[in-house]
C-alpha positions in Angstrom: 0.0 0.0 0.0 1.4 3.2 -1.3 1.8 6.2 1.8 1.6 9.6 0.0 2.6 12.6 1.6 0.0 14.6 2.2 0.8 18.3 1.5 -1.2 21.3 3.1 -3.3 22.0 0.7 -6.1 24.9 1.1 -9.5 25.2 0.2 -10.3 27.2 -2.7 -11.4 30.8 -1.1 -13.0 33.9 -3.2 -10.3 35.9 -2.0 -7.8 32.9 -2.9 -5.2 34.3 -5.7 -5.5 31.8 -9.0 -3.2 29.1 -9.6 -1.5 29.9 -12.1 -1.1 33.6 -13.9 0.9 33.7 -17.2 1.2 36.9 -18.3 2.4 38.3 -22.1 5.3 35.6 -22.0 7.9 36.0 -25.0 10.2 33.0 -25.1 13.1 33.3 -27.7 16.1 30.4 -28.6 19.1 32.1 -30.1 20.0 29.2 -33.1 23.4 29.7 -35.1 23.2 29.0 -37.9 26.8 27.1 -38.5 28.6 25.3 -36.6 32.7 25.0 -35.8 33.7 21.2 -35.4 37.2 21.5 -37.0 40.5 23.6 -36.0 40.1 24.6 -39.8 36.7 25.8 -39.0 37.7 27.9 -36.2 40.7 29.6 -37.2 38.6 30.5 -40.7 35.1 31.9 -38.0 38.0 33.7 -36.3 38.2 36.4 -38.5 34.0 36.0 -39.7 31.7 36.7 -36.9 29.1 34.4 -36.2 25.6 34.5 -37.4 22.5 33.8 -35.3 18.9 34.0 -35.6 16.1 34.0 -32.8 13.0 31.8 -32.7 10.1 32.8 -30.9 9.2 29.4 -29.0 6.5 31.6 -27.3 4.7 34.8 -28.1 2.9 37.2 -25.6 1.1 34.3 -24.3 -1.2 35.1 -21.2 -4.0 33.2 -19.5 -4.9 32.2 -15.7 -5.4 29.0 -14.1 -8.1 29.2 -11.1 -7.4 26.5 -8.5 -9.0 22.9 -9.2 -9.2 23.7 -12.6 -7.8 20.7 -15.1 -7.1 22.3 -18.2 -5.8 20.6 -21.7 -2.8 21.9 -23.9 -3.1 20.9 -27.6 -1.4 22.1 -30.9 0.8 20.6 -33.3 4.2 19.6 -33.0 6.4 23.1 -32.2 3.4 25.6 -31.5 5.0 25.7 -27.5 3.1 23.4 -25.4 6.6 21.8 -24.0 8.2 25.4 -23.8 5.1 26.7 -22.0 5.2 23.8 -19.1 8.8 24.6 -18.6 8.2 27.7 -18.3 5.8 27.3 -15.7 7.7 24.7 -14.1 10.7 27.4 -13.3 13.2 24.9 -15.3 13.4 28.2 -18.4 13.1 31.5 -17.7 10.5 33.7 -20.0 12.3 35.9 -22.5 9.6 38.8 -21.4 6.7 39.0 -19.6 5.7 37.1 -16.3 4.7 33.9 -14.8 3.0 33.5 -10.8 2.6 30.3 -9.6 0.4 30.3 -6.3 1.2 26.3 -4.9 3.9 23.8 -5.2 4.5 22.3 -8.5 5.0 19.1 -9.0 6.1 18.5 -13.0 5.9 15.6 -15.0 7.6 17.0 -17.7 11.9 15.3 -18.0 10.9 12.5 -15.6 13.8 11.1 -14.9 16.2 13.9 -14.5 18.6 13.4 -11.5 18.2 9.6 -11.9 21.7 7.9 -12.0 22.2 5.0 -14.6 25.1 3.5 -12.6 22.7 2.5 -9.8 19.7 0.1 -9.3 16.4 0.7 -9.9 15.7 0.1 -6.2 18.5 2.7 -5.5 17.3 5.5 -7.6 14.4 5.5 -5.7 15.8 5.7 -2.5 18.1 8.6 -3.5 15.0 10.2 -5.5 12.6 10.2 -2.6 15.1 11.7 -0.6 15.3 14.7 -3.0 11.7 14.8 -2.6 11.2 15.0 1.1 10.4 11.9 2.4 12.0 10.0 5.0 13.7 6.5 4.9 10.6 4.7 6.7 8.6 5.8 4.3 10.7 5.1 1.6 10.9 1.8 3.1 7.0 1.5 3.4 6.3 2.8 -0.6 9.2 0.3 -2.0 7.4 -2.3 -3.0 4.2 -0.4 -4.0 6.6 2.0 -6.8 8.3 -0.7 -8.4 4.7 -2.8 -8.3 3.7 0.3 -10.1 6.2 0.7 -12.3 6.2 -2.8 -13.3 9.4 -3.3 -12.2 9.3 -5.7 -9.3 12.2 -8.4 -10.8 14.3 -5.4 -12.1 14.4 -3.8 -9.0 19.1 -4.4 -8.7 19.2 -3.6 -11.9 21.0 -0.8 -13.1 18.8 2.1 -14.8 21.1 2.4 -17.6 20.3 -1.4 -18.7 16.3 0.2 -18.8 14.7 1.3 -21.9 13.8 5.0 -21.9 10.3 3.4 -21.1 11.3 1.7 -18.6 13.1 4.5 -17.3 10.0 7.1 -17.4 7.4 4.7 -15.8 10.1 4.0 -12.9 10.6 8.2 -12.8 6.5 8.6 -12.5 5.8 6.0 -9.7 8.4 7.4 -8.0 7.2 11.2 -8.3 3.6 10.6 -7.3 4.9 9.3 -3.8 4.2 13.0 -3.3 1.5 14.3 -3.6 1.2 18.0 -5.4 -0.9 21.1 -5.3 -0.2 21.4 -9.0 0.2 18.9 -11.4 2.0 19.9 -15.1 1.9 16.7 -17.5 3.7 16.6 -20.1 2.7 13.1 -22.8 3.6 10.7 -19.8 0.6 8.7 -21.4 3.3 8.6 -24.8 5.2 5.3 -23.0 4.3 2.5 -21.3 1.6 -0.1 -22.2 -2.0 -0.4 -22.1 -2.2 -1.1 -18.1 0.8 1.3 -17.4 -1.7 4.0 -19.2 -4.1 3.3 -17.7 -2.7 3.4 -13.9 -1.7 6.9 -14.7 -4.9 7.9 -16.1 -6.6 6.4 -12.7 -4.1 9.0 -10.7 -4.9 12.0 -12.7 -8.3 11.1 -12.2 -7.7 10.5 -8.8 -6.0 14.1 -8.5 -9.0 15.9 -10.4 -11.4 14.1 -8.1 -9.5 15.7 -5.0 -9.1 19.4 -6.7 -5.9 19.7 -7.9 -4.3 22.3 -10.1 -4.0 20.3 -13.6 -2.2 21.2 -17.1 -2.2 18.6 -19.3 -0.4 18.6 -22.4 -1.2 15.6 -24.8 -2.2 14.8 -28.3 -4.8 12.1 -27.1 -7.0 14.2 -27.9 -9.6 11.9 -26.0 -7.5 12.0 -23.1 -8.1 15.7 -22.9 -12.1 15.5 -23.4 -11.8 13.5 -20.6 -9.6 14.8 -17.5 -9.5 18.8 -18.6 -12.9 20.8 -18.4 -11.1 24.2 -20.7 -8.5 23.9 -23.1 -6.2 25.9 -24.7 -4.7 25.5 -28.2 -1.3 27.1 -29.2 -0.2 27.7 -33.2 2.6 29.4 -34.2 3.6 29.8 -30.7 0.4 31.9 -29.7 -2.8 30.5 -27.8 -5.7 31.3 -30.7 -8.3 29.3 -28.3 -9.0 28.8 -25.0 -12.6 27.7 -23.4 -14.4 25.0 -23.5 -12.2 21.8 -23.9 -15.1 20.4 -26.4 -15.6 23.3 -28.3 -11.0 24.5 -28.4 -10.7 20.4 -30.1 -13.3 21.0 -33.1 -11.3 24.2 -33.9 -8.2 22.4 -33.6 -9.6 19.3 -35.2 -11.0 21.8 -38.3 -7.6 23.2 -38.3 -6.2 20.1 -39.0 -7.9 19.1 -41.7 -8.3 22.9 -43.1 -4.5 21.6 -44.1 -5.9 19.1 -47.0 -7.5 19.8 -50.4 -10.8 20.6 -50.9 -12.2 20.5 -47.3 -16.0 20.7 -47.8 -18.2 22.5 -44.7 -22.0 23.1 -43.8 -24.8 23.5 -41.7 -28.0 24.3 -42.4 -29.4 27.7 -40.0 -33.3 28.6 -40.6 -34.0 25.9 -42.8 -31.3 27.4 -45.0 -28.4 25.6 -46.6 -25.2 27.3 -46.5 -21.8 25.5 -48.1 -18.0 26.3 -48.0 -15.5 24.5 -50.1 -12.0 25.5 -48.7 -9.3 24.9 -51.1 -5.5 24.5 -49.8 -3.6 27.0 -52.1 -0.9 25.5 -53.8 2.8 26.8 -53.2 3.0 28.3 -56.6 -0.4 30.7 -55.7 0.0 30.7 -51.8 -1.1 34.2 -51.4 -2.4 36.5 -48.7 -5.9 36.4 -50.1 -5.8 32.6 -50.2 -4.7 33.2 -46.4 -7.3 35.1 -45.2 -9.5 32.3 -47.1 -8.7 30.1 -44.6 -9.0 32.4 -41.7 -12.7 33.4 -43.0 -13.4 29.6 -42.8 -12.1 29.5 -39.6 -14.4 32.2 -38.3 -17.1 30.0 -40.2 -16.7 26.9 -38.1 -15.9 29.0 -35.1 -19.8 30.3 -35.4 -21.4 26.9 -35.8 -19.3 24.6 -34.4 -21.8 24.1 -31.5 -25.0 23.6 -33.1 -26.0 20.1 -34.8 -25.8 20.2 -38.7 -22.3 21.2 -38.8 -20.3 18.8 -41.2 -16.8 19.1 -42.4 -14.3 16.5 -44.5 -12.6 16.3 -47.7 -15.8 13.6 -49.1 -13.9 10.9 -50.4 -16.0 9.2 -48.4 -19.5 10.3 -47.9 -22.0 9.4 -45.6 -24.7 10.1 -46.8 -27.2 9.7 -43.9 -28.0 8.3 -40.5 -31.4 6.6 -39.1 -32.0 5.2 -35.6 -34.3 1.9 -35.3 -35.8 0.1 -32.3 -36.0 -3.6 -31.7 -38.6 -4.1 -34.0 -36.6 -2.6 -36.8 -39.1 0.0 -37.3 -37.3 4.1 -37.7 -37.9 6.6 -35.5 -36.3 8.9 -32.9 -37.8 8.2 -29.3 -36.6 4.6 -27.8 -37.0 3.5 -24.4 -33.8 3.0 -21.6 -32.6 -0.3 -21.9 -34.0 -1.3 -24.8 -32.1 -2.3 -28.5 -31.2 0.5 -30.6 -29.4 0.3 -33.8 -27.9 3.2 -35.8 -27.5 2.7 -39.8 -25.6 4.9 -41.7 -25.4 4.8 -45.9 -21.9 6.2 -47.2 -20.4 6.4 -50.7 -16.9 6.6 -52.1 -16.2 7.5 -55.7 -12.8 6.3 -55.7 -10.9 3.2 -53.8 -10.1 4.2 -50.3 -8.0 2.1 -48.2 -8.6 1.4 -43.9 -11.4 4.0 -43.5 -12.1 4.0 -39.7 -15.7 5.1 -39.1 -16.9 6.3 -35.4 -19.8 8.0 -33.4 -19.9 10.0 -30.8 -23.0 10.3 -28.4 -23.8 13.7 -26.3 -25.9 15.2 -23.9 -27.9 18.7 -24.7 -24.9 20.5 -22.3 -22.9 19.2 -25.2 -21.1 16.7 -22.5 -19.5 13.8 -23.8 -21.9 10.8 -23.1 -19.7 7.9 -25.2 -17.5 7.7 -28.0 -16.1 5.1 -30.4 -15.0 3.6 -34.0 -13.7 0.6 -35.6 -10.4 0.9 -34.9 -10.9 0.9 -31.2 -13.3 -2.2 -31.6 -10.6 -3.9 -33.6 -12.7 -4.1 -36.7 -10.3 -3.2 -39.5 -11.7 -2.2 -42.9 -9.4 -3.4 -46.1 -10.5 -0.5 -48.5 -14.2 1.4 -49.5 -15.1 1.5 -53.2 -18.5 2.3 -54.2 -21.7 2.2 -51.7 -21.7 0.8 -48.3 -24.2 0.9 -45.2 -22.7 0.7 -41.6 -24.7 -0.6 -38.5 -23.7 0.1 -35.1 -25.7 -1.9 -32.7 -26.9 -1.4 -29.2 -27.9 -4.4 -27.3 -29.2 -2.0 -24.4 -29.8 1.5 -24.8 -27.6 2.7 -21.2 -29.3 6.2 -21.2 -32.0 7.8 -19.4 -34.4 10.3 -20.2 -33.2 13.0 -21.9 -32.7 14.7 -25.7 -28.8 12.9 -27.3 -26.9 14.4 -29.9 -25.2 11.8 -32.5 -21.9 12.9 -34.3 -20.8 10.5 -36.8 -17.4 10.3 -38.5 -15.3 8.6 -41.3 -11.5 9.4 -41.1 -8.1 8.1 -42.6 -6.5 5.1 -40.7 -3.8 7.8 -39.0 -7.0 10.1 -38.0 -5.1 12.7 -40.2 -7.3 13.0 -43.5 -11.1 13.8 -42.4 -13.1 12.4 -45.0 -16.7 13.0 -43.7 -17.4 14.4 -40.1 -20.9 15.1 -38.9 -20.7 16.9 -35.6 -23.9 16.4 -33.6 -25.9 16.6 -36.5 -28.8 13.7 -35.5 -30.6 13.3 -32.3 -32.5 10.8 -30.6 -34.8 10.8 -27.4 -34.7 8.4 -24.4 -37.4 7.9 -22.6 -37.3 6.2 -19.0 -39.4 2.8 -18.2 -38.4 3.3 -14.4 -37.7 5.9 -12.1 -34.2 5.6 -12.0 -32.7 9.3 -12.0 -29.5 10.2 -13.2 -28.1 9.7 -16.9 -26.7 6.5 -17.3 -28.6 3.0 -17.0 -26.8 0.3 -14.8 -28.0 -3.4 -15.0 -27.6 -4.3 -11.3 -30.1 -6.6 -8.8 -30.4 -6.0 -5.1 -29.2 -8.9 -3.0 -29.8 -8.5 0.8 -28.5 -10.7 3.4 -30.1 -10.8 7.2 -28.4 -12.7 10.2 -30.6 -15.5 11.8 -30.8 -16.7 15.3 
């Protein structure tokens, strides 16, 4: 049984300063732009200065973290999400502006650093926890519960420089979370390790949430983020160009994303009136600032609808061309009881061969609140290659809703999830309506079983 460290954490007061306050922070990397490796090379730079040029890792980024909050930092690879953590964490220093940090941070960011690959697992985390605080009883006491952890029980004299780097970062993590933080930065610790390892982290961070600590979580699982971070932000080009609601900061990135592609076809439908957008990627021959702004109008576009049903975006290699719910008699409609069969059928069409399509649905509340979410590729269900038309059923042995009004998004992506090829974002709705008076929003099969002592 793992002893944490309980730290003395306050409740959250109105007159409590927030978390976290990042404010207009410039980071900037001086880069040469040669580099000497030869006496030759030196005597020659001797009488040629150097030349350097600066890149902005971070530009005037601000934002505030309240305390409790778990918030999610996405953006593609370089647009600052590492830089921003480290920042944060105190291991850089901002180029300009300001960062407060109101608690004690515990960052998951290097794990690993000040581990020494000459000595055993066993004594790495004896030296580690030391580092950290805690005394030689209780390292004594949390031994066997941080290598169970890690995963590392028969490795445990082994020396750390015989581990893989995985190896190496799941040791680092169970041996960090012996204490536990007022803040918590997390940086793709969910990027090694297997299935279980994944998912004893994802049952700490839960764990933390639950308990109302201070969360930023960088990852690009993106379903990771729906699920532990209630806003998000997303960084490009160095600057955050989102942050809000985590559901509503991952369509815009997700639309960014596939804004990148040719052809990217978007709609909705407002007062019974159609409206279409065909976004073309401009080529590099006629990349121009009008073809910019293009995309930025588009942008704007989806940023206006992307929380209303009948909102649709993809490049249409695939099409699906509609969705229908049916009950256990087979027979269509839209209002099916808790617990009862519900299948969804969805008709799709390719004009061309398209190879390990992965189709998915997503299932949400009226708040917009993710209810359930999955596709083929997480069922194991692989798909050779789409030519022609094609009907999909996803069924539902027991409806596990009660009442209320559910939003269906349904979805047909490349096997990598980076080519969109249809995407209908809570564009059909069903109703549930309860046969009991269960309350709540989820259905549980479960009997009573009561026991009395006799005499």
């Amino acid at each position: 049984m793992l002893e944490v460290q309980e730290l003395n954490i306050k409740k959250v007061k109105p007159e409590d300063k927030p978390a976290i306050i990042v404010n207009n922070v410039t980071k900037e990397f001086i880069i040469p732009h040669e580099r000497r490796t030869t006496l030759f090379e030196n005597i020659k730079g001797f009488f040629s200065p150097s030349t350097y040029e600066k890149f902005i890792a971070l530009n005037d980024v601000s934002f505030t973290v309240e305390k409790g909050d778990s918030i999610g930092i996405i953006g593609d690879n370089g647009s600052g999400k590492s830089t921003l953590l480290k920042i944060i964490s105190g291991i850089l220093r901002p180029t300009k502006g300001s960062v407060e940090v109101n608690g004690k941070i515990t960052p998951f960011l290097e794990l690993g650093v000040g581990f020494q690959p000459d000595l055993t697992a066993k004594e790495n985390i004896e030296v580690y926890s030391t580092i950290m605080g805690l005394s030689k009883k209780e390292i004594n006491r949390n031994m066997d519960y941080v290598l169970e952890f890690a995963g590392l029980t028969k490795f445990k004299d082994t020396k750390l420089k015989n581990f893989s780097s995985g190896m190496q970062v799941r040791l680092a993590f169970a041996t960090a979370i012996q204490v536990k933080p007022e803040i918590l930065l997390v940086d793709e610790v969910l990027a090694v390790g297997d299935m279980e390892f994944q998912q004893k982290c994802l049952d700490i961070f839960r764990e933390y949430r639950n308990e109302g600590i201070t969360m930023l979580f960088v990852s690009h699982d993106l379903n990771a983020v729906r699920r532990f971070c209630d806003k998000t932000i997303l960084l490009r080009n160095s600057e955050v160009v989102a942050f809000g609601k985590t559901a509503d900061v991952i369509d815009r990135y997700v639309y960014r994303v596939d804004s990148k592609q040719d052809d990217i076809f978007i709609s909705t439908i407002e007062n019974n009136e159609h409206q279409e957008v065909i976004l073309n990627k401009p080529s590099n021959e006629s990349k121009t600032t009008g073809s910019e702004e293009s995309i930025e109008d588009s942008i704007d576009f989806v940023e206006k609808y992307r929380s209303m049903a009948n909102f649709r975006w993809g490049n249409k290699k695939i099409e699906i061309l509609d969705i229908k719910f049916l009950d256990k008699n087979g027979n269509e409609g839209d209002s099916f009881f808790s617990g009862d069969p519900m299948t969804i059928i969805g008709r799709f069409t390719s004009k061309e061969l398209v190879s390990e399509p992965i189709f998915g649905f997503e299932i949400f509340d009226e708040r917009g609140n993710q209810c359930f979410g999955s596709n083929t590729k997480f069922k194991n269900i692989k798909i050779d290659s789409i030519n022609g038309d094609g009907e999909i059923r996803i069924l539902i042995k027991e409806l596990p809703l009660l009442q209320g009004k559910y939003f269906v998004s349904v979805s047909c992506q490349s096997k990598d999830y980076k080519i969109t090829y249809d995407w209908h974002s809570k564009k059909y709705f069903f109703n549930v309506i309860n046969n009991s008076d269960d309350i709540g929003f989820i259905r549980i099969n479960f009997d009573y079983e009561i026991e009395q002592g006799g005499h």
